[in-house]
ROTI-922364 format. One record per residue (C-alpha): residue number from 1; x, y, z; residue in three letters. Coordinates in steps of 0.1 Angstrom, whole numbers, plus 5000, padded with zeros to 4 digits. Each point is the difference from the previous one (the first is absolute). Last residue first. Layout:
<guzas>
     k     px     py     pz     r
   NUM      X      Y      Z   ALA
...
</guzas>
This chain:
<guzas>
     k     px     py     pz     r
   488   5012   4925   4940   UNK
   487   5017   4971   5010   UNK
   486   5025   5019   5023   UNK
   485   4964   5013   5017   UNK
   484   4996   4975   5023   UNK
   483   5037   5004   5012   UNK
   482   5022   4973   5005   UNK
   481   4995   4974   5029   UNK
   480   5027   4991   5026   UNK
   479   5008   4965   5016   UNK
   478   5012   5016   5033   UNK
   477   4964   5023   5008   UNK
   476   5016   5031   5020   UNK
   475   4992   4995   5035   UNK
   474   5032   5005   5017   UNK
   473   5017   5020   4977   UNK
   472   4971   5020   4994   UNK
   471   4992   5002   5036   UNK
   470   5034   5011   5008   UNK
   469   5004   5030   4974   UNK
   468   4967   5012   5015   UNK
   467   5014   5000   5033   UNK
   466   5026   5018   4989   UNK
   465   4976   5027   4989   UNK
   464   4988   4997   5027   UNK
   463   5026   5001   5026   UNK
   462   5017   5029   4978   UNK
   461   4969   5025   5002   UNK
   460   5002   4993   5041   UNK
   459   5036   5012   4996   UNK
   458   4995   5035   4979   UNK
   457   5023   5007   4972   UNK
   456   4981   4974   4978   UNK
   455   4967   5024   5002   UNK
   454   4975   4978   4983   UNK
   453   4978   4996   4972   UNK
   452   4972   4978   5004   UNK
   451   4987   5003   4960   UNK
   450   4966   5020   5003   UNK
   449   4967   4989   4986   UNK
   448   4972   5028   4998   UNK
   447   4970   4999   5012   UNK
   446   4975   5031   4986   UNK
   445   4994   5034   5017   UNK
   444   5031   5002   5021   UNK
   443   4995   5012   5035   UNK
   442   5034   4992   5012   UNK
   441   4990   4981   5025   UNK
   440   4970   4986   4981   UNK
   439   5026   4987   4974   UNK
   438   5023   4981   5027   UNK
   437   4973   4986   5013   UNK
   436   4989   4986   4967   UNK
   435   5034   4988   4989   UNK
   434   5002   4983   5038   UNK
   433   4966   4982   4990   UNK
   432   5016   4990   4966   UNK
   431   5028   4983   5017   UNK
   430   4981   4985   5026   UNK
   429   4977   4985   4971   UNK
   428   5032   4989   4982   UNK
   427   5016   4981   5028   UNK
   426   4968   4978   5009   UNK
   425   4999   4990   4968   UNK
   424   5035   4989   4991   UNK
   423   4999   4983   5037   UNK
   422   4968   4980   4991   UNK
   421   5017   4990   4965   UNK
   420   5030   4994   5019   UNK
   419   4981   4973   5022   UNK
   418   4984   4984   4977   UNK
   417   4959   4992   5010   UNK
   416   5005   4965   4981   UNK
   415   4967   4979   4998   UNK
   414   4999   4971   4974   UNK
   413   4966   4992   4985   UNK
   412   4964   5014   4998   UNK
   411   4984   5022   4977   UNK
   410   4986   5029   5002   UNK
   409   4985   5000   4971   UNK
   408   5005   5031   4984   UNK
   407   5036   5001   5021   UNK
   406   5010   4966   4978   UNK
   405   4983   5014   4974   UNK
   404   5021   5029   4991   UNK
   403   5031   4980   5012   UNK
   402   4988   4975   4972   UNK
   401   4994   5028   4973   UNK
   400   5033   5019   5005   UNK
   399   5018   4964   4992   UNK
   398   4972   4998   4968   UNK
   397   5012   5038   4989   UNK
   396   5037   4985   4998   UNK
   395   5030   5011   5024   UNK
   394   4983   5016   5027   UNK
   393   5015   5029   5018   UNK
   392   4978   5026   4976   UNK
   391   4976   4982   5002   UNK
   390   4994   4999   5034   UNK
   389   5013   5037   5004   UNK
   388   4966   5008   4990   UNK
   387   4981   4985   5032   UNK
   386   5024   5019   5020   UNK
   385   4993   5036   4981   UNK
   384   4966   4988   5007   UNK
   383   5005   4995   5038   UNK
   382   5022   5032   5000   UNK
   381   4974   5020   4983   UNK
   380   4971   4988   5025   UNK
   379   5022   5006   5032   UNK
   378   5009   5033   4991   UNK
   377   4964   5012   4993   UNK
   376   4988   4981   5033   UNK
   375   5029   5020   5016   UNK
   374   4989   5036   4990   UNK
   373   4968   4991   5009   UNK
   372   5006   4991   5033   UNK
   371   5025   5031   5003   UNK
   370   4978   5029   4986   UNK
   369   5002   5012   4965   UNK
   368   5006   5038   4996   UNK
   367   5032   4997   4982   UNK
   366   4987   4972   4975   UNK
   365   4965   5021   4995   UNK
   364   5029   5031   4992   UNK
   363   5020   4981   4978   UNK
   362   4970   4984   4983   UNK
   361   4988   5035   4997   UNK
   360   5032   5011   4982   UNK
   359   5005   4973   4979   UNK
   358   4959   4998   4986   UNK
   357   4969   4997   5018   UNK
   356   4965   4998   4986   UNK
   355   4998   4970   5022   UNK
   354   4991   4982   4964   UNK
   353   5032   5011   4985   UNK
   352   5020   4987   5031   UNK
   351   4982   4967   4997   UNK
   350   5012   4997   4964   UNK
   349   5035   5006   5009   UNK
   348   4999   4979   5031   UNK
   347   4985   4970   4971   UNK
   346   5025   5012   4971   UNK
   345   5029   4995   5026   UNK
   344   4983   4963   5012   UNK
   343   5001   4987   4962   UNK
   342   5035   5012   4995   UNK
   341   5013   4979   5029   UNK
   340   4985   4971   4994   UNK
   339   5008   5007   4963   UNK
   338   5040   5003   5009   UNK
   337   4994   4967   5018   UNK
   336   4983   4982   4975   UNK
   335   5031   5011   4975   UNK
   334   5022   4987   5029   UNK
   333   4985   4969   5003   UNK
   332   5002   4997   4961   UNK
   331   5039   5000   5000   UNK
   330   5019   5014   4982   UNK
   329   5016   5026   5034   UNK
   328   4995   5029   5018   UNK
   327   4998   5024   4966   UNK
   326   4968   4975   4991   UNK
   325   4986   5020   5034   UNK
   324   5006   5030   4989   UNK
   323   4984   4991   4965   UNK
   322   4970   4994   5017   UNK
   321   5000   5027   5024   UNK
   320   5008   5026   4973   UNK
   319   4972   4983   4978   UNK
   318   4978   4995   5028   UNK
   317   5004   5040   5007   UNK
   316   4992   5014   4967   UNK
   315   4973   4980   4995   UNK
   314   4983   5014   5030   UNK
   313   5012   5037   4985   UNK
   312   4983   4990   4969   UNK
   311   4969   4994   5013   UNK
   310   4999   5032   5026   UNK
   309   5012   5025   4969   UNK
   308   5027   5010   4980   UNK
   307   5025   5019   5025   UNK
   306   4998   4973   5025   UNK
   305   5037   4986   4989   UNK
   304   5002   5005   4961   UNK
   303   5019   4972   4995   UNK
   302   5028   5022   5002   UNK
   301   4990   5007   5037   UNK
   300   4995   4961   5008   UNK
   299   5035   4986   4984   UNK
   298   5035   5025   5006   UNK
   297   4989   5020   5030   UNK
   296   4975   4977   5013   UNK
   295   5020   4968   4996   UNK
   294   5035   5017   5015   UNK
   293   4976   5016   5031   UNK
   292   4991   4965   5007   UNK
   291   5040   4986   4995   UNK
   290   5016   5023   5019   UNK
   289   4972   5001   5031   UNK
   288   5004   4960   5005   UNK
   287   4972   5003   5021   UNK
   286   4991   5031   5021   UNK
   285   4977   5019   4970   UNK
   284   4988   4964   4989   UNK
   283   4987   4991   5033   UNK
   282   4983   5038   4999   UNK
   281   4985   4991   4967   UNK
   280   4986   4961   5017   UNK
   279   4983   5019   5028   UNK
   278   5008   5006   5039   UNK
   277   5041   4996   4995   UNK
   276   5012   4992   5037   UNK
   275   5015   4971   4981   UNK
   274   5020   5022   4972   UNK
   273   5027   5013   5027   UNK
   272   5016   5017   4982   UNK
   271   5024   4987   4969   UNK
   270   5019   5010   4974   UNK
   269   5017   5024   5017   UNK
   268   5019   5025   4972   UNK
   267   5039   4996   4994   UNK
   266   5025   5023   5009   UNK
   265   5041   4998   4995   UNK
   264   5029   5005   5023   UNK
   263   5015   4967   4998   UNK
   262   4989   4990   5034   UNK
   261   4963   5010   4991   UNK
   260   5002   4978   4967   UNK
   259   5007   4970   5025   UNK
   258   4968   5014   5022   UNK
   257   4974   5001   4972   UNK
   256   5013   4967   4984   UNK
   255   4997   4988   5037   UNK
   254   4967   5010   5006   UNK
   253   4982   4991   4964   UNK
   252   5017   4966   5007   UNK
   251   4979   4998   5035   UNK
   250   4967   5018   4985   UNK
   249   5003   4968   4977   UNK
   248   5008   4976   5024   UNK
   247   4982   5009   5028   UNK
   246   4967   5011   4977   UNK
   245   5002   4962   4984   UNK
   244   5006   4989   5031   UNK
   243   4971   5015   5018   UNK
   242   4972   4989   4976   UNK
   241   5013   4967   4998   UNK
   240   4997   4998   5037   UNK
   239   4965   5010   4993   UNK
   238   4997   4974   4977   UNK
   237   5021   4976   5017   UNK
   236   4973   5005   5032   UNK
   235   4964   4997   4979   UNK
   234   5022   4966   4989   UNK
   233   5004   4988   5039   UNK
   232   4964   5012   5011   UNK
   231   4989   4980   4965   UNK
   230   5013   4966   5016   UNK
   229   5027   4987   4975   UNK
   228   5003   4974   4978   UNK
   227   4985   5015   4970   UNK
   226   5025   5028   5004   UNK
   225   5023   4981   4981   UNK
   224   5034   5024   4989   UNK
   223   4979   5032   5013   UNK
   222   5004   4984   5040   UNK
   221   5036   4991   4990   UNK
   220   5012   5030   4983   UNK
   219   4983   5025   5026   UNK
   218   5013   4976   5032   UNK
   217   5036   5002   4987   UNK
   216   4996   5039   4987   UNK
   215   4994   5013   5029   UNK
   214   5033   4999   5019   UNK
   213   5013   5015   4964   UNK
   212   4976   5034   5006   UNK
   211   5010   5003   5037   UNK
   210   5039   4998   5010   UNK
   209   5018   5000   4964   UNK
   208   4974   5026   4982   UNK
   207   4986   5026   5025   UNK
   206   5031   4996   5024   UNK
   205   5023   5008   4964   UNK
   204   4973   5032   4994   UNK
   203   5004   5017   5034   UNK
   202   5039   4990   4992   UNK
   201   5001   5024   4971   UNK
   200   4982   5024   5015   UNK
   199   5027   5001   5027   UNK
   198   5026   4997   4981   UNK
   197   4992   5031   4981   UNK
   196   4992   5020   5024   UNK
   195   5031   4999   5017   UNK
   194   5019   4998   4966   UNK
   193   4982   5034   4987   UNK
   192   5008   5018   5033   UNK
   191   5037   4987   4999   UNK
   190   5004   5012   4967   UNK
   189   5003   4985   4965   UNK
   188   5000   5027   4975   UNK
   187   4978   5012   4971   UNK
   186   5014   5028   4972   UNK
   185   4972   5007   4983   UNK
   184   4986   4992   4969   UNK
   183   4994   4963   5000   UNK
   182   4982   5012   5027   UNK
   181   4976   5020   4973   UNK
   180   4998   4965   4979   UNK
   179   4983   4980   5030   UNK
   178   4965   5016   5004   UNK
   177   4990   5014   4967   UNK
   176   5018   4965   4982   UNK
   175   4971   4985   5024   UNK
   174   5009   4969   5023   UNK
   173   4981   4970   5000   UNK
   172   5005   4985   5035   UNK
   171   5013   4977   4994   UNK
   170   5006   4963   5000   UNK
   169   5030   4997   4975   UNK
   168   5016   5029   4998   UNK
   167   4994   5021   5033   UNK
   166   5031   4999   5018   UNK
   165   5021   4992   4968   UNK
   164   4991   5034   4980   UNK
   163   4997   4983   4965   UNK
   162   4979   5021   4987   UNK
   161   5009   5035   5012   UNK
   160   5038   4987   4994   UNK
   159   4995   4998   4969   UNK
   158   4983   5030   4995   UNK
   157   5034   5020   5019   UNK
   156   5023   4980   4975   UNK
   155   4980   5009   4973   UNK
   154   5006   5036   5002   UNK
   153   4982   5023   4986   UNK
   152   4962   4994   5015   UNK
   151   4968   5008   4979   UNK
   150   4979   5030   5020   UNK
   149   4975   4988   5021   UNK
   148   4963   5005   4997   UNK
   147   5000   5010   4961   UNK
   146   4980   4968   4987   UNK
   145   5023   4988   4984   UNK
   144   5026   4998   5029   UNK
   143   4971   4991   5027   UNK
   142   4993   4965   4974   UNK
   141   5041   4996   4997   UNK
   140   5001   4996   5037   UNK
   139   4968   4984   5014   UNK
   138   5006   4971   4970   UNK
   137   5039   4998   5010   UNK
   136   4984   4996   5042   UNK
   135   4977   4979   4989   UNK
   134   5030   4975   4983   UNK
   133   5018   4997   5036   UNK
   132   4973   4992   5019   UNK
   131   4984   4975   4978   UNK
   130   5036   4982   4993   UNK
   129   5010   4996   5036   UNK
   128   5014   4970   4996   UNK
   127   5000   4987   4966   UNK
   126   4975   4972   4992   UNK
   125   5019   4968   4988   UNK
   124   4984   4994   4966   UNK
   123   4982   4968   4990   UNK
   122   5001   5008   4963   UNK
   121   4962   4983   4995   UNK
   120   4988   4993   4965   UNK
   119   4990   4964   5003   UNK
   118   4975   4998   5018   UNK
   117   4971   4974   4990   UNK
   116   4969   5013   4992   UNK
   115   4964   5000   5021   UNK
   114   4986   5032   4988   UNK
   113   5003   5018   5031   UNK
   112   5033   4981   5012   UNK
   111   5019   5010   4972   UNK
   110   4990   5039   5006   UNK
   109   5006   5001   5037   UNK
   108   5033   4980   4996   UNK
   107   5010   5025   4970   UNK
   106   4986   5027   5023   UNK
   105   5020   4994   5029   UNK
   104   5033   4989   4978   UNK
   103   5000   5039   4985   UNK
   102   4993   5012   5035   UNK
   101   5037   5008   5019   UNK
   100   5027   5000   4980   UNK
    99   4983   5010   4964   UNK
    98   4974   5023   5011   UNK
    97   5024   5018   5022   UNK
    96   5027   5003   4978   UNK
    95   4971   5010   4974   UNK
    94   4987   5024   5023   UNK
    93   5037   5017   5004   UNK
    92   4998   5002   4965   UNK
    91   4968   5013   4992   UNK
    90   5005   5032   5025   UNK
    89   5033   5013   4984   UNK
    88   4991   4986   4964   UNK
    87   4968   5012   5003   UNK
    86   5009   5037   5015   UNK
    85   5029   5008   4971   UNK
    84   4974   4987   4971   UNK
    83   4977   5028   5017   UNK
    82   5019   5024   5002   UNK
    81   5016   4994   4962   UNK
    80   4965   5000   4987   UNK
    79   4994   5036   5018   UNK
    78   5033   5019   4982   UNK
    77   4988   5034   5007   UNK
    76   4979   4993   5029   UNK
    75   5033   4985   5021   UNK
    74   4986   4982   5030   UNK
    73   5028   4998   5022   UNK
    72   5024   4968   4998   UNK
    71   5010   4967   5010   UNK
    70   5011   4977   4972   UNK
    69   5038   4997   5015   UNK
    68   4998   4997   5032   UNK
    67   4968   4975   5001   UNK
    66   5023   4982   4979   UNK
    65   5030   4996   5017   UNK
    64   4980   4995   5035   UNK
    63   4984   4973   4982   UNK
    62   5029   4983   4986   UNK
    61   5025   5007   5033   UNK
    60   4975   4980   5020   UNK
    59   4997   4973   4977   UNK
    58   5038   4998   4999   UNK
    57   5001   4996   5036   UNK
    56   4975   4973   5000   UNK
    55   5029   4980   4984   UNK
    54   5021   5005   5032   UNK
    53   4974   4976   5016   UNK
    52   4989   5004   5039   UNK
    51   5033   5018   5008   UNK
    50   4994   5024   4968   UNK
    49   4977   5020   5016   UNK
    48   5026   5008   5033   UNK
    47   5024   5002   4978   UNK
    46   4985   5020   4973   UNK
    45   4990   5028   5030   UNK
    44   5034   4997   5017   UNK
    43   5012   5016   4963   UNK
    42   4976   5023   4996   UNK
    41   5004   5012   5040   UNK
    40   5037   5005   4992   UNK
    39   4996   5017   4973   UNK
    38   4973   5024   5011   UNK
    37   5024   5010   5033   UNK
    36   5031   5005   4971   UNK
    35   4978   5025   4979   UNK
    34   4990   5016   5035   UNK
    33   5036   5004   5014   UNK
    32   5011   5013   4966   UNK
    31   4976   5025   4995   UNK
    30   5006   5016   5040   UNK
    29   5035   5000   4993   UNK
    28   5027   4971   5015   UNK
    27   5022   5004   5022   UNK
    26   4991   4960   5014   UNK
    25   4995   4992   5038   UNK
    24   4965   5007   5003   UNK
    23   4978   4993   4973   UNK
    22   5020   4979   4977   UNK
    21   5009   4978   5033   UNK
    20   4965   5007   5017   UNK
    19   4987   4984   4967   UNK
    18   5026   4974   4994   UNK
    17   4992   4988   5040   UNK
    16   4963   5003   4992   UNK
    15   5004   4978   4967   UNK
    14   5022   4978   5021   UNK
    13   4972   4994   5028   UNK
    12   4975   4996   4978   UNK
    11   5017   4969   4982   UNK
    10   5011   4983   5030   UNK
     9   4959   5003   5016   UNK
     8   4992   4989   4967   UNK
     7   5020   4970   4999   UNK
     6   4991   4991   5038   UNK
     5   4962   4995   4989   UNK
     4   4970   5017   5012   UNK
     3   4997   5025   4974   UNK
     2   4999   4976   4976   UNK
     1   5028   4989   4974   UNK
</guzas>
């Protein structure tokens, strides 16, 4: 069940209808209404995971069982009992993970190293949603322990923190400190809520139906043999790449954010704008914003951050980058890109130091910068961000190597300027310029992204939005594609 599919659309509008029924219609007290609200949710939750497979369900319930049970605060007077508490609660989510999603990786890896036959794969299916879902029981009983947030009662209301439908399998990674305290309160679906709502929610269908899946035909051929094509065509599927993956990602992240909306609940933007980004730490400041500020909360600052020193502070951040990019997927290409990534933080970091400049100055020398040089700086990131999202759209590090050398050569072949592709482009630089018009109007000192929000009580407002609807309908790519990041 996807977002985009008529099962879903059935299934949300019951659990609102139950909702506003409980909520509205029922004499019932305030304890009662919320108990029922959480049960209902629960229960739409399991059915909307357990449409894929109803035996992922049961690995759902596992890890949210035990990350229930073993959390704790860090009790000095019984120490080894802590600490037993915190490895089975963190160890055993990583061992789902391990298991499900790299155990056959490294087998392969390993067999293939040293030239032996295979024999010891289990050929799992990988659970959708499985990384998302298990970082948010490591962020929870690791806050517990360590005296953040205080354990929660009631299992039904950490049940529902983790398996929150809207945001289950694709994000963004909520925080037990974020979601628990609505658990708390009594939240309603109003008319102020929907309107919003729906409206993010379709922002994020046009970004995934109409452009990200029109891209993907001409990005799956060009990156299926890219030998055959001129380079002007494979320079083009990369940056069309480039912009479907952030359509279709940024697009789930959208409607998660407006379906929880309708419901009466608030999840964080996990995305602005991260191609106006002028170095690779501001890309990762706008880009997937759940899951950067997860790996530097819960990996870099316990591995001592750049509290022990310039070297270790550069090893801190290719092993966070590293090992965010193994969370992506088992796949080498993703490792590469992780270290792509990690390589060019450690490299602005290292020029800061040298520019005698630290966060503040940076900030400051980033404020102060005029436009040319501003956009050279924006240009340069994007263009390597680009050249990383090569391998991290290719299937095998020798696929990324051919398009590599196909624009390396510049070498000759089939030329397809696609027209969506063009369209895609053209579409998101006016959308950014508007965001940057709309910033200097209101004299805000960095960009900020904005969902287009409108007044529904207003007549132009509903020729938009209506429009909108229309253009999805109307342009909405038939065969459908699921998410990029369902297989993560």
């Amino acid at each position: 069940m996807t977002f985009a599919s008529a099962e879903f659309f059935v299934l949300f509008f019951i659990t609102a209808a139950l909702l506003l029924l409980l909520q509205r219609v029922l004499p019932l007290g305030e304890r009662a209404r919320q108990t029922g609200s959480h049960v209902i949710l629960l229960a739409a939750s399991y059915i909307f995971y357990g449409w894929w497979d109803a035996r992922f369900c049961a690995l759902l319930l596992g890890v949210t069982l035990v990350s229930f049970v073993t959390a704790a605060p860090k009790d000095p007077m019984r120490l080894a009992a802590s600490r037993a508490a915190l490895a089975v609660g963190v160890g055993t989510p990583l061992l789902v993970l391990g298991v499900f999603k790299y155990y056959d990786f490294f087998v392969e890896s390993f067999c293939q190293a040293f030239h032996i036959a295979n024999h010891a794969a289990l050929n799992l299916i990988l659970p959708v949603g499985i990384s998302f879902y298990t970082f948010q029981a490591l962020s929870y009983t690791i806050d517990v322990y360590q005296g953040k947030l205080g354990k929660e009662k009631s299992f039904l209301k950490y049940a529902l923190y983790i398996g929150f439908f809207p945001q289950l399998v694709a994000g963004p990674i909520v925080k037990a400190a974020d979601f628990l305290p609505q658990l708390k309160e009594e939240r309603r679906i109003t008319l102020k809520r929907a309107e919003q709502g729906v409206q993010i929610f379709a922002f994020g269908m046009f970004k995934k139906l109409v452009l990200a899946d029109n891209l993907s035909p001409f990005v799956d051929a060009v990156f299926r043999t890219p030998g055959i094509y001129h380079w002007s065509t494979v320079l083009l599927a990369v940056i069309s790449y480039g912009i479907q993956i952030y359509m279709d990602f940024s697009g789930y992240s959208d409607m998660a954010i407006g379906c929880a909306g309708c419901l009466g609940y608030d999840l964080n933007r996990n995305f602005n704008l991260p191609y106006i980004s002028q170095n690779v730490s501001e890309f990762w400041k706008r880009w997937h914003i759940s899951l950067s500020g997860w790996l530097q909360q819960y990996l870099y600052i316990p591995l001592g951050g750049n509290r022990k020193g310039t070297v270790r502070t550069y090893v801190n951040l290719m092993l966070t980058m590293l090992l965010g990019g193994l969370w992506h997927g088992a796949n080498w290409t993703f490792v590469l890109w992780g270290g792509l990534h990690g390589a060019a933080l450690c490299i602005h970091k290292c020029f800061l130091r040298l520019a005698g400049g630290g966060r503040r100055k940076d900030r400051e020398r980033r404020d102060k910068k005029a436009f040319p040089a501003a956009l050279c700086c924006i240009i340069l990131t994007d263009l390597f961000v680009l050249f990383c999202w090569i391998f991290f759209r290719a299937e095998s590090v020798s696929q990324a190597a051919a398009v590599i050398g196909v624009l390396a050569h510049f070498g000759d072949g089939i030329v397809h300027m696609y027209s969506w592709s063009l369209a895609a482009i053209v579409l998101l630089a006016a959308a950014t310029a508007a965001t940057y018009v709309r910033s200097a109007r209101r004299k805000e000192r960095t960009v900020q992204g904005f969902y287009p929000v409108l007044p529904l009580n207003r007549y132009w407002a509903l020729v938009l939005f209506f429009l909108e609807i229309g253009l999805i309908v109307g342009l909405a790519y038939v065969q459908g594609n699921p998410f990029i990041y369902f297989q993560f």
